[in-house]
DRENDO-1510 file (C-alpha; in Angstrom, 1 decimal, always signed):
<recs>
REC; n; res; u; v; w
REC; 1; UNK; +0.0; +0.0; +0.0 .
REC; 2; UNK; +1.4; +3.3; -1.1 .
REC; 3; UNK; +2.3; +5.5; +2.1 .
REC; 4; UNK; +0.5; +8.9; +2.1 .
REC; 5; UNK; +3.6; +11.5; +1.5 .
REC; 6; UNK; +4.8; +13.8; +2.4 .
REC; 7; UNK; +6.7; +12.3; +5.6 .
REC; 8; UNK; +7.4; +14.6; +8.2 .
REC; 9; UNK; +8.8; +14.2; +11.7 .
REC; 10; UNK; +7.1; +14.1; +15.4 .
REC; 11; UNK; +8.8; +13.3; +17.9 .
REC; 12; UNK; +10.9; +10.2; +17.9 .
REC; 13; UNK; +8.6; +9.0; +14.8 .
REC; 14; UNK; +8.4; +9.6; +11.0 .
REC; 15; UNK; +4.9; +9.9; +10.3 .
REC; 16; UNK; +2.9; +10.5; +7.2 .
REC; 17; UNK; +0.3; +13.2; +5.7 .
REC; 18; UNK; -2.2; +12.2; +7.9 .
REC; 19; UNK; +0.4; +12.1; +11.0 .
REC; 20; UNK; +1.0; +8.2; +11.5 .
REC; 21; UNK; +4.2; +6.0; +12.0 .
REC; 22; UNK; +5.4; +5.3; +9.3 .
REC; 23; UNK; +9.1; +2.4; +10.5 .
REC; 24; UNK; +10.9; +3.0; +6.9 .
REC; 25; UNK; +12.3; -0.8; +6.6 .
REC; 26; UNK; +14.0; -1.2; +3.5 .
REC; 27; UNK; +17.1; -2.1; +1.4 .
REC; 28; UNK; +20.1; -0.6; -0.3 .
REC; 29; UNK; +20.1; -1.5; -3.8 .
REC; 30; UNK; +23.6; -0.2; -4.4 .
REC; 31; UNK; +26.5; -0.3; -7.4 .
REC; 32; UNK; +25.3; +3.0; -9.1 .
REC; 33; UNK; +28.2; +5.1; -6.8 .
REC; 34; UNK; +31.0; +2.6; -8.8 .
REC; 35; UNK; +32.7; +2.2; -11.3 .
REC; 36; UNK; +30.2; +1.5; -14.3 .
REC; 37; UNK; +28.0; +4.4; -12.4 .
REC; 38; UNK; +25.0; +1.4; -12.9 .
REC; 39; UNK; +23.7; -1.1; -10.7 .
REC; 40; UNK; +23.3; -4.6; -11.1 .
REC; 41; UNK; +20.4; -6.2; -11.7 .
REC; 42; UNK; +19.4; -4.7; -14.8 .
REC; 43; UNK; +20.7; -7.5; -16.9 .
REC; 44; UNK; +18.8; -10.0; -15.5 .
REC; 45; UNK; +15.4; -8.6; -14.5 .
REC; 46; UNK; +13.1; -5.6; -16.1 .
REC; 47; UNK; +13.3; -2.7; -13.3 .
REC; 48; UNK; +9.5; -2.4; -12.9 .
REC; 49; UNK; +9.2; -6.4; -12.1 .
REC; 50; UNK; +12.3; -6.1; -9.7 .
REC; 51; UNK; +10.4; -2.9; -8.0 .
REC; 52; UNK; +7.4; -5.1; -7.4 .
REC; 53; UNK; +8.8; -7.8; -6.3 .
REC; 54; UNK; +10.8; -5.8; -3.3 .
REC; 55; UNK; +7.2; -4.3; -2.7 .
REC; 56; UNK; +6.0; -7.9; -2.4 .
REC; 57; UNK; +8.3; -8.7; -0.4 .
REC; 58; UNK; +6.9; -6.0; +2.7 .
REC; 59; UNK; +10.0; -3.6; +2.5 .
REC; 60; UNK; +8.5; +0.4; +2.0 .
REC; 61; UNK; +11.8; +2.1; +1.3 .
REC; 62; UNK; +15.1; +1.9; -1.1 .
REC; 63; UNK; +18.2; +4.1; +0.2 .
REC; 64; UNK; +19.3; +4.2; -4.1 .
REC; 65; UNK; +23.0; +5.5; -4.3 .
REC; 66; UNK; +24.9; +7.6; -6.5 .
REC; 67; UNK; +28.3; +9.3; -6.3 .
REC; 68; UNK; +29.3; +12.5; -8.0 .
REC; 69; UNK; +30.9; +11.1; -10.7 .
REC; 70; UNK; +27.9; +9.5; -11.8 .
REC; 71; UNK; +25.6; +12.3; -12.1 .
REC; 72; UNK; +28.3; +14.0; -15.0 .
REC; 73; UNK; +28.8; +11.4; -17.0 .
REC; 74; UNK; +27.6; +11.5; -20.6 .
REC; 75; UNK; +28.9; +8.6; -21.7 .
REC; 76; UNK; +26.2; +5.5; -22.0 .
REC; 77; UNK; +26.1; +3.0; -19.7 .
REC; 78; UNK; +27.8; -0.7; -21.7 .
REC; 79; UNK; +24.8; -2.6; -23.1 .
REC; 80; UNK; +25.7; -5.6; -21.2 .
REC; 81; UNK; +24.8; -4.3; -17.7 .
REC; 82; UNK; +21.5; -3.4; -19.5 .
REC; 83; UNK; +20.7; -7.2; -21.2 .
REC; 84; UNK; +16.8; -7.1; -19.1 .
REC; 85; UNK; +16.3; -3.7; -20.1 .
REC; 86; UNK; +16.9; -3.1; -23.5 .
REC; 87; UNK; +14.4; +0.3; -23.5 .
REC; 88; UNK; +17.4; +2.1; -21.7 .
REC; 89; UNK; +20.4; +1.7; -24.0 .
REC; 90; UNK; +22.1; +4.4; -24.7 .
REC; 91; UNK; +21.2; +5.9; -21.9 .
REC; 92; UNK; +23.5; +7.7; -19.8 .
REC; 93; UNK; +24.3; +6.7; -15.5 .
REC; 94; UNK; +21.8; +9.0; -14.6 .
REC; 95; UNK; +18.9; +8.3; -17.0 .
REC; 96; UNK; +19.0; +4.7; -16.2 .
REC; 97; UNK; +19.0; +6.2; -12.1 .
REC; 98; UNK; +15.9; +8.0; -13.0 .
REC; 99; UNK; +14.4; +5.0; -14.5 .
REC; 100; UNK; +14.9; +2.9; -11.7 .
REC; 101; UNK; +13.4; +5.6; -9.1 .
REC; 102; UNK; +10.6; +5.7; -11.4 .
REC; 103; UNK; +10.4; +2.2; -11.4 .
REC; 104; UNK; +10.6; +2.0; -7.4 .
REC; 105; UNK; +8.1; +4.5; -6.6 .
REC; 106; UNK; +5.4; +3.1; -9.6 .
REC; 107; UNK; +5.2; -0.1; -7.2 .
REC; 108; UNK; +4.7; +2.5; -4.2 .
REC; 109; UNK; +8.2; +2.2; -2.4 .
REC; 110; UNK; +9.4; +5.0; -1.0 .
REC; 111; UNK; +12.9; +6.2; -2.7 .
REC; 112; UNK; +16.2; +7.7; -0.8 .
REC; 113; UNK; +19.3; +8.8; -3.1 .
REC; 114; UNK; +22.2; +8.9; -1.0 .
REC; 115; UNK; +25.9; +10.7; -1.7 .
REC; 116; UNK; +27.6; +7.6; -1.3 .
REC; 117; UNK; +31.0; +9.2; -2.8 .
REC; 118; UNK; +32.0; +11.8; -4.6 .
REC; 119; UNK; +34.3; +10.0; -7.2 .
REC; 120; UNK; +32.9; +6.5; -8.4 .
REC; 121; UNK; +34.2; +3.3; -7.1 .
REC; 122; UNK; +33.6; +0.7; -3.8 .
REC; 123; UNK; +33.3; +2.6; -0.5 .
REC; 124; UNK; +34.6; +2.7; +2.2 .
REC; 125; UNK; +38.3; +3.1; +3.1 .
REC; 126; UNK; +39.9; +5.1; +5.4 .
REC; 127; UNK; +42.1; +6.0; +2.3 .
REC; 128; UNK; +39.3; +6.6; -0.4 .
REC; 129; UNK; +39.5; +10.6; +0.2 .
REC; 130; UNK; +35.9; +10.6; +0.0 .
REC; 131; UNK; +34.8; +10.9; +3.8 .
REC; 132; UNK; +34.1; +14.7; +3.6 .
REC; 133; UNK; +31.7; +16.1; +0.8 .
REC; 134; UNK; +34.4; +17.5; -1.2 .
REC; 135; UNK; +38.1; +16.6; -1.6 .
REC; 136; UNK; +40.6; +17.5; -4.0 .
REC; 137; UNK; +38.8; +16.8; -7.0 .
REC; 138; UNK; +35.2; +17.7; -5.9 .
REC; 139; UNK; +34.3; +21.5; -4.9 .
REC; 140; UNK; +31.9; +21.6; -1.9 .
REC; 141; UNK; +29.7; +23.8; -4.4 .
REC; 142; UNK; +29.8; +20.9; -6.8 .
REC; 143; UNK; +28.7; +18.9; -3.9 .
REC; 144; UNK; +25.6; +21.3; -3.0 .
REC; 145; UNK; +24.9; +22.0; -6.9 .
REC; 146; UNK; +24.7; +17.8; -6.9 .
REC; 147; UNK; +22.0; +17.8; -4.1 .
REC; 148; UNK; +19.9; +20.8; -5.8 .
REC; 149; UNK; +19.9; +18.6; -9.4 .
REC; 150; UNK; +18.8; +15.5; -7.0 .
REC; 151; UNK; +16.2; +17.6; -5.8 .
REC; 152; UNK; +14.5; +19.2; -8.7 .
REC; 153; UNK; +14.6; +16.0; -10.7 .
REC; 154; UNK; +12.3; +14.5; -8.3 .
REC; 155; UNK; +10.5; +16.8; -6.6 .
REC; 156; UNK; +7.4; +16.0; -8.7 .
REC; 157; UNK; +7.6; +12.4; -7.4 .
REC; 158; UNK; +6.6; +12.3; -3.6 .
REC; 159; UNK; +7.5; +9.4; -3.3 .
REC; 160; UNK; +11.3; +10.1; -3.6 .
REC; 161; UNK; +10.7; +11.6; +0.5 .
REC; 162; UNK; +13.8; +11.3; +1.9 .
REC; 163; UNK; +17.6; +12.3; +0.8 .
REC; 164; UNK; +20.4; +10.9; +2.7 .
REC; 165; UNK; +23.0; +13.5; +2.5 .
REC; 166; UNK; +26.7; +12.1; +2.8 .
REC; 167; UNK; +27.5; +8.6; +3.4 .
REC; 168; UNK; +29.8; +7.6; +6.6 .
REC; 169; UNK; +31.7; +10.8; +7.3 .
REC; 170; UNK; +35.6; +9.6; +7.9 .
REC; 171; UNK; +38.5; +12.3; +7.7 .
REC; 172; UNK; +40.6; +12.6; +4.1 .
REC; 173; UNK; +43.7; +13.9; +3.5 .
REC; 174; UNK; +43.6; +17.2; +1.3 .
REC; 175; UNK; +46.9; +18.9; +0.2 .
REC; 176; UNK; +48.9; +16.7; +3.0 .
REC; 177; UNK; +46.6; +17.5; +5.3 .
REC; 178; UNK; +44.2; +15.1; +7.2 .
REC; 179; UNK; +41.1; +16.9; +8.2 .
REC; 180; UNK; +38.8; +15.3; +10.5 .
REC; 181; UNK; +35.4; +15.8; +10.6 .
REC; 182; UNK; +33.4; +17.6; +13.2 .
REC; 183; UNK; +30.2; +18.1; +14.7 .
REC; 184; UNK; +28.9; +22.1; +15.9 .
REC; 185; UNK; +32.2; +23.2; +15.5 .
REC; 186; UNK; +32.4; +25.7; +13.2 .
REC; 187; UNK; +35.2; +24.7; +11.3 .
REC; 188; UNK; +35.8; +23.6; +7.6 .
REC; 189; UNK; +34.9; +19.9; +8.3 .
REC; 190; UNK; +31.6; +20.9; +10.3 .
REC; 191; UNK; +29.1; +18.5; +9.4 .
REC; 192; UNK; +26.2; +19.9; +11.0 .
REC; 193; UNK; +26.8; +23.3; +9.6 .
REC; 194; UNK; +26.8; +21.3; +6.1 .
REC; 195; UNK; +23.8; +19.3; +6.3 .
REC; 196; UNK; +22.1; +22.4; +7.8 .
REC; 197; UNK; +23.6; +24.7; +4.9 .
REC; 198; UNK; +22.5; +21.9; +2.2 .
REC; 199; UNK; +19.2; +20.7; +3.7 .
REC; 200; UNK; +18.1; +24.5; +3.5 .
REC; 201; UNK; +19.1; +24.5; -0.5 .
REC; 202; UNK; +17.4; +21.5; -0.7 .
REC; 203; UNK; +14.1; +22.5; +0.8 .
REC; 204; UNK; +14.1; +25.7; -1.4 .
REC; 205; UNK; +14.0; +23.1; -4.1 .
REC; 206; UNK; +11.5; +20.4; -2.7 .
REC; 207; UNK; +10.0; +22.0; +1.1 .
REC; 208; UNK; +8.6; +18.0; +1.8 .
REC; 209; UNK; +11.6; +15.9; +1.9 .
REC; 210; UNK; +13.1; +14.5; +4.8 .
REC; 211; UNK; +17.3; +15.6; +5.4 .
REC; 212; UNK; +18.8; +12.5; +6.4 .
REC; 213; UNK; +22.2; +13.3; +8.8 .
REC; 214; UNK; +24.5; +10.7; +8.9 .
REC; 215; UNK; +26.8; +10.9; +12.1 .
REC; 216; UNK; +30.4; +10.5; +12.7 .
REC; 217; UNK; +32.8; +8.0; +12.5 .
REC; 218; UNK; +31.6; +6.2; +9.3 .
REC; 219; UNK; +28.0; +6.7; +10.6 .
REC; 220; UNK; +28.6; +5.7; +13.8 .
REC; 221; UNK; +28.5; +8.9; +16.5 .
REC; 222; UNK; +25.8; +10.8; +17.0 .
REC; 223; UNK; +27.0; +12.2; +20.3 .
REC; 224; UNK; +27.4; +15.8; +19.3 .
REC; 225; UNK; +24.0; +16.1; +18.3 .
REC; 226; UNK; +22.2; +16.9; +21.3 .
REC; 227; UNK; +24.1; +20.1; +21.9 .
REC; 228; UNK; +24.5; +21.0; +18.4 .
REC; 229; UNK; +21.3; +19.4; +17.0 .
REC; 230; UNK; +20.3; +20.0; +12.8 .
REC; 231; UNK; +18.2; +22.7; +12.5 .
REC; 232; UNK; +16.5; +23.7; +9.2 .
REC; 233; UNK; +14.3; +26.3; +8.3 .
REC; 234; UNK; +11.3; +23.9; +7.9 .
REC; 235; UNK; +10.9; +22.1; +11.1 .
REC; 236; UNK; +10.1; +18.4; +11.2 .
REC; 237; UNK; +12.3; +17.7; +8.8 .
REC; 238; UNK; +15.2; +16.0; +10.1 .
REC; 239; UNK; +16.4; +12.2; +10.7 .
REC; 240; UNK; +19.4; +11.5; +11.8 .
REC; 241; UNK; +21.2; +8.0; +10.9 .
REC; 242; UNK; +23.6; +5.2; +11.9 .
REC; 243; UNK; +25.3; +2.3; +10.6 .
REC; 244; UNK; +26.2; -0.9; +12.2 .
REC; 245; UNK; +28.2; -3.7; +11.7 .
REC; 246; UNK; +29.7; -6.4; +13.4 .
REC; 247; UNK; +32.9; -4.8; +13.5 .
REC; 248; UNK; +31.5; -1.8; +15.3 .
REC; 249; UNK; +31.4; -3.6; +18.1 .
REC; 250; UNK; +33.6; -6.0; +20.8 .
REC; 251; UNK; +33.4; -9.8; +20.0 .
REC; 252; UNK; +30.8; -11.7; +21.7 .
REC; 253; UNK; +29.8; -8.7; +23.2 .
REC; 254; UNK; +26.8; -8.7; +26.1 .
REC; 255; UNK; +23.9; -7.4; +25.1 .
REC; 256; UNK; +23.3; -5.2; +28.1 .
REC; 257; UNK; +26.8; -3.6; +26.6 .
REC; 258; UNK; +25.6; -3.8; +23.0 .
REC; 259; UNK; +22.9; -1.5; +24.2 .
REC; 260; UNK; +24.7; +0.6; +26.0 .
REC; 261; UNK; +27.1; +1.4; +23.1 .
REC; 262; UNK; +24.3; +2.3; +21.0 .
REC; 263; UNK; +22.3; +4.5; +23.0 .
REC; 264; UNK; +25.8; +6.5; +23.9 .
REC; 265; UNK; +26.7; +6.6; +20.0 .
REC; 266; UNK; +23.0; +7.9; +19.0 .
REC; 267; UNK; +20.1; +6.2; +20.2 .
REC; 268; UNK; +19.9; +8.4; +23.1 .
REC; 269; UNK; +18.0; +10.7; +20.7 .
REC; 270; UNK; +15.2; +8.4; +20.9 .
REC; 271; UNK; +14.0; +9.2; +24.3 .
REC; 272; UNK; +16.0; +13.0; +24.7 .
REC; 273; UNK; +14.2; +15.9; +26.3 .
REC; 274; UNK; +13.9; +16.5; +22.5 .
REC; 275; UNK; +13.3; +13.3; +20.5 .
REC; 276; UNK; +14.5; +12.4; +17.0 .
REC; 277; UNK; +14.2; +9.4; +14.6 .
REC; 278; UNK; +17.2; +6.9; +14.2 .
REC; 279; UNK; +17.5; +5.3; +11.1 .
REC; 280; UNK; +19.5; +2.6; +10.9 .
REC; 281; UNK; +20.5; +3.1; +7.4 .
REC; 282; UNK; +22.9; +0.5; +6.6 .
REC; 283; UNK; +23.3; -3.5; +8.7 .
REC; 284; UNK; +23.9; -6.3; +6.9 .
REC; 285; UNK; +25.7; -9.8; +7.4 .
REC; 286; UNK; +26.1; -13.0; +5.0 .
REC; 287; UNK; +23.2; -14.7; +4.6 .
REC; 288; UNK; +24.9; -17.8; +3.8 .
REC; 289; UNK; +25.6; -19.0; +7.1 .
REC; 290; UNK; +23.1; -19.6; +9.8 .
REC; 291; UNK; +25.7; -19.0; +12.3 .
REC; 292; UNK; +26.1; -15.5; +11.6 .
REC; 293; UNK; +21.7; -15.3; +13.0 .
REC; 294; UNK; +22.6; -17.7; +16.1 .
REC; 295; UNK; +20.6; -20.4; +14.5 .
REC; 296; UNK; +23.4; -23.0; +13.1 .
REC; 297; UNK; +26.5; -23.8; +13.3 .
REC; 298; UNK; +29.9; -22.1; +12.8 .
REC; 299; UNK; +30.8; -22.0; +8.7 .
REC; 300; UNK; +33.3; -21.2; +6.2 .
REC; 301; UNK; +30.0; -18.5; +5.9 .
REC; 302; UNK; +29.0; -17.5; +9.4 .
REC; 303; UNK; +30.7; -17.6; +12.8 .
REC; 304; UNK; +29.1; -17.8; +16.3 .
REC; 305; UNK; +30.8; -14.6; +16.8 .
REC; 306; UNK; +28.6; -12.8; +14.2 .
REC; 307; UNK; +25.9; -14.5; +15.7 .
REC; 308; UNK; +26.2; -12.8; +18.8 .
REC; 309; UNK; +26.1; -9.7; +16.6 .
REC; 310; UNK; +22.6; -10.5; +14.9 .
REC; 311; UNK; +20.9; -11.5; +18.5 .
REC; 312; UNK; +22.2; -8.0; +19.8 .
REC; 313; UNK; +21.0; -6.0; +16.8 .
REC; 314; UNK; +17.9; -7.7; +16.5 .
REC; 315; UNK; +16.6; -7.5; +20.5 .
REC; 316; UNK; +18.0; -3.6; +19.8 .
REC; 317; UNK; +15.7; -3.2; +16.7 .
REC; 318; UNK; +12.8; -4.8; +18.3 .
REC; 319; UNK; +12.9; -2.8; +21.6 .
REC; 320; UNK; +13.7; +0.8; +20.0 .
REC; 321; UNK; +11.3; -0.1; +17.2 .
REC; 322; UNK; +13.9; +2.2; +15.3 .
REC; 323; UNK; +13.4; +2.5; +11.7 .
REC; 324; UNK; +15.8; +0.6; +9.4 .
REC; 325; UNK; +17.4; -0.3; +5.8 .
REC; 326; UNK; +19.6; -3.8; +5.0 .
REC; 327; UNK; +22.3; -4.1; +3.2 .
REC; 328; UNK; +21.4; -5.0; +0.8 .
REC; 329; UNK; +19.3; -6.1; -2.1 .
REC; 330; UNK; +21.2; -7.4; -4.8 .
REC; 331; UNK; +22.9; -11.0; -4.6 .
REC; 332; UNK; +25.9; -9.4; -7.3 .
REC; 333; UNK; +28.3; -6.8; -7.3 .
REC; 334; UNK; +29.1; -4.1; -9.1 .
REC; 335; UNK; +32.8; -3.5; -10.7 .
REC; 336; UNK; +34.2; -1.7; -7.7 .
REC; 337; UNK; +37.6; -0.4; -6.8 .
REC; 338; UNK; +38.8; +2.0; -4.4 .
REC; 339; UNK; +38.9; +5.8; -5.2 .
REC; 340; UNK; +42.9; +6.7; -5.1 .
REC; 341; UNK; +44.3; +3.9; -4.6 .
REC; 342; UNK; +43.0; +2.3; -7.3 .
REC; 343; UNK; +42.6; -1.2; -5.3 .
REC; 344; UNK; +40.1; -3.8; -6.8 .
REC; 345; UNK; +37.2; -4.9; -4.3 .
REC; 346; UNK; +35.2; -6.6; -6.6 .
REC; 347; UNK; +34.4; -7.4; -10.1 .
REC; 348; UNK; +31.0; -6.8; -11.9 .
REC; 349; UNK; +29.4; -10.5; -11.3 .
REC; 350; UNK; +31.2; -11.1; -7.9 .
REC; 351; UNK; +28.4; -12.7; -5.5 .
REC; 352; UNK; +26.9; -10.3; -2.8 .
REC; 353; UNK; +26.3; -12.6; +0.5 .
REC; 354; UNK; +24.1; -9.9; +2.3 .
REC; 355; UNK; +21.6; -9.5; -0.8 .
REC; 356; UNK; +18.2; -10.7; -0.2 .
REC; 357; UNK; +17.8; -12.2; -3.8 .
REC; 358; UNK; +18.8; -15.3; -4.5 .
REC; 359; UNK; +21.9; -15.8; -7.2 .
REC; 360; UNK; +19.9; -16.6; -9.9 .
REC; 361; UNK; +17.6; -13.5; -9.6 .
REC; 362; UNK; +15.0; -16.0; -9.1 .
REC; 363; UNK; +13.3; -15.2; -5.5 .
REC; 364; UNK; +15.2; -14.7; -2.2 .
REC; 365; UNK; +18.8; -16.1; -0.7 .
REC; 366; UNK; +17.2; -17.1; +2.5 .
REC; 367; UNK; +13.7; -17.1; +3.2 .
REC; 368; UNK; +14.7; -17.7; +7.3 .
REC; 369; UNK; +16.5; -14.4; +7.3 .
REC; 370; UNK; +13.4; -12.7; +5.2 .
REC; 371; UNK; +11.5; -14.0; +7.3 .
REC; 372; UNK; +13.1; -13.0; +10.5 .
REC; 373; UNK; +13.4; -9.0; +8.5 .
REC; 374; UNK; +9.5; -9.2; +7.6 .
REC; 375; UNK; +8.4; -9.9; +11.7 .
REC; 376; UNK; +10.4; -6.2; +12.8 .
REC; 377; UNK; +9.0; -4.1; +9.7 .
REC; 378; UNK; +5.6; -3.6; +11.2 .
REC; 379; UNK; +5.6; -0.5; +13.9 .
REC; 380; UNK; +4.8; -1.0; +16.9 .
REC; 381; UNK; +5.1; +1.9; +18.7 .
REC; 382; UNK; +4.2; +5.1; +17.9 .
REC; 383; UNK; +1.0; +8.1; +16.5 .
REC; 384; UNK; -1.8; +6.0; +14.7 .
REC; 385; UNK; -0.5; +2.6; +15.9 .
REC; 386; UNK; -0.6; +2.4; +20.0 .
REC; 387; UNK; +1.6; +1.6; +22.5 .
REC; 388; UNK; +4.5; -1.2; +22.5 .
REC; 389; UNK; +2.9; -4.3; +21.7 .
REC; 390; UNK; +4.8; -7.6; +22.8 .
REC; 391; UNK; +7.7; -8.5; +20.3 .
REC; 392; UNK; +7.6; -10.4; +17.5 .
REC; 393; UNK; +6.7; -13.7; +17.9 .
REC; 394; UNK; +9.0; -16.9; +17.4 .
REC; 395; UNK; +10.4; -17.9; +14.1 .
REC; 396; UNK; +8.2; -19.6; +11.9 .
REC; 397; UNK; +8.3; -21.8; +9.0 .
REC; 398; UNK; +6.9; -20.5; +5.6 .
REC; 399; UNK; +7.3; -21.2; +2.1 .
REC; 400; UNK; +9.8; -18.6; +0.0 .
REC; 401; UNK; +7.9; -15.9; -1.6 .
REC; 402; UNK; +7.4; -16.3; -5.4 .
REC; 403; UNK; +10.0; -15.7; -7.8 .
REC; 404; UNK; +10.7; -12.4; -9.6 .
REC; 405; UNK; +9.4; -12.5; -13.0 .
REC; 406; UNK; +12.3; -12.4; -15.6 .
REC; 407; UNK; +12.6; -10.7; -18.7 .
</recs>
């Protein structure tokens, strides 16, 4: 069912036009920020049937991204990673971007482009360069000028309701220098006073979108933001996002500590004098080993370790009732290599163990894990939906969804 945009923000919650919850839980269908500037998929299944089958699926969102690079090339995307969609040859990065939005939102999921880089290729390294929104080959105005192209292109389509500024802020080195980004500060590298400066732009453009603000530390500090919170001219407006992996946290760690960590690194917003969303924008494991959700053994896949990881998350996810986006969608990567260095991560084709699709494009990689995803996308807290209901219940057996049509 098509969620009644704009979204806006109350409290703790997203809600829509008509002022209830709405718990974005989605998935990144990335490999447009790479190298090809396209993402997979499109060789093996028509956009539109891919869009509806990620709507039948339950999910309500796709966090879409792009990098800088992409949005100026002119050159057409190769034929090849276009096989299932032979209406869009010749078409440049960005017209085959706009088709797929268009494609998203026309089976009602709600659509968030995301600055993933600035040059193309895999992110992210603490030697990309790209953890600021400009660097020595991207202008911060060619950064904001990228954002106010995002948002006229789109700002006919409501569903596209949410932009996700600047993917995992990390420090770069510019000129020999290292900067480090800040938070309130004031200085060159203040991220606030960017996503402030840029959500404004944007809102001049498109007043109904939501300005997502990544935090710190590759997504993962949010401290600074109660004394220096985002604040646009449009109120209600702003989300504020983290990412989390298993290697954000100790190994085996408890889960009273798990929780800790997160409400000191951001989730404290949730219940602060003055409440924000979280979005959990990116979390993802392999799929391929049981292990890695505590519910087989150790693999050359999945590890008890990870496990620990996945039970921690999860109970945090079902008690916050935070909103959320997996990584990710597609079982295949993208060409990718890190910007600078030049260093290959992975090779159009490569197999993607978090995607939710199976390898063959044919239906889903693991209906367990969909399954355990579908019980925590329902809200259960919130305006139009009541107070906290008991969790999710146990895991149950069900038959894997139908297979994407092909084309």
């Amino acid at each position: 069912m098509t969620i009644a945009t704009p979204l806006s923000v109350n409290g703790r919650f997203i809600v829509d036009a008509k002022g209830h919850r709405v718990r974005l839980a989605g998935v990144n269908w990335f490999g447009a920020h790479e190298d090809l500037g396209v993402v997979t998929g499109l060789d093996r299944v028509h956009r539109r049937s891919l869009a509806e089958y990620v709507a039948s699926l339950k999910f309500n969102s796709v966090r879409f991204p792009f990098s800088l690079w992409m949005l100026d090339q002119e050159t057409p995307v190769p034929d090849s990673c276009l096989a299932a969609n032979s209406d869009l040859y010749g078409s440049t990065p960005l017209q085959v971007y706009d088709a797929c939005v268009e494609a998203l939102t026309g089976a009602g999921l709600i659509v968030i482009p995301n600055c993933h880089l600035l040059d193309r290729g895999w992110c992210c390294s603490g030697d990309d360069q790209n953890g600021l929104w400009f660097n020595s080959t991207w202008t911060a105005a060619q950064f904001t000028a990228a954002w106010q192209n995002i948002a006229t292109r789109y700002k006919s389509n409501k569903l596209v309701a949410a932009m996700d500024i600047k993917n995992e802020p990390r420090p770069a080195t510019l000129g020999g220098t290292t900067l480090t980004p800040s938070w309130g500060t004031g200085s060159q590298t203040d991220f606030a006073a960017m996503y402030t400066a840029t959500g404004n732009l944007i809102h001049q453009i498109d007043p109904d979108v939501l300005i997502i603000c990544e935090g710190l530390t590759y997504a993962g500090d949010l401290t600074e933001v109660a004394a220096h919170p985002v604040t646009l001219s449009k109120p209600g407006k702003v989300v504020y996002s983290m990412h989390d992996y298993p290697w954000y946290h100790a190994a085996n760690q408890a889960q009273e500590a798990f929780f800790t960590q997160m409400t000191k690194a951001g989730a404290y917003l949730l219940d602060a004098d003055a409440p924000a969303p979280i979005w959990l924008g990116e979390f993802g494991i392999d799929e391929g080993g049981m292990a890695n959700f505590g519910l087989g053994p150790s693999s050359q896949k999945g590890s008890a370790e990870t496990g620990v990881w996945w039970t921690n998350m999860y109970a945090w996810l079902t008690q916050t009732d935070a909103d959320w986006c997996w990584w990710g969608l597609i079982p295949t990567h993208a060409k990718g290599t890190t910007p600078v260095t030049g260093a290959l991560q992975f090779n159009w084709g490569d197999h993607a163990g978090e995607g939710i699709l199976s390898a063959d494009w044919a239906g889903v990689a693991n209906p367990v894990v969909l399954d355990l995803l579908q019980d925590i996308i329902p809200a259960r807290l919130g305006p139009g939906v009541g107070p906290l209901k008991a969790a999710p219940p146990p895991l149950k057996a069900t038959p894997p969804p139908p297979s994407p049509p092909q084309k």
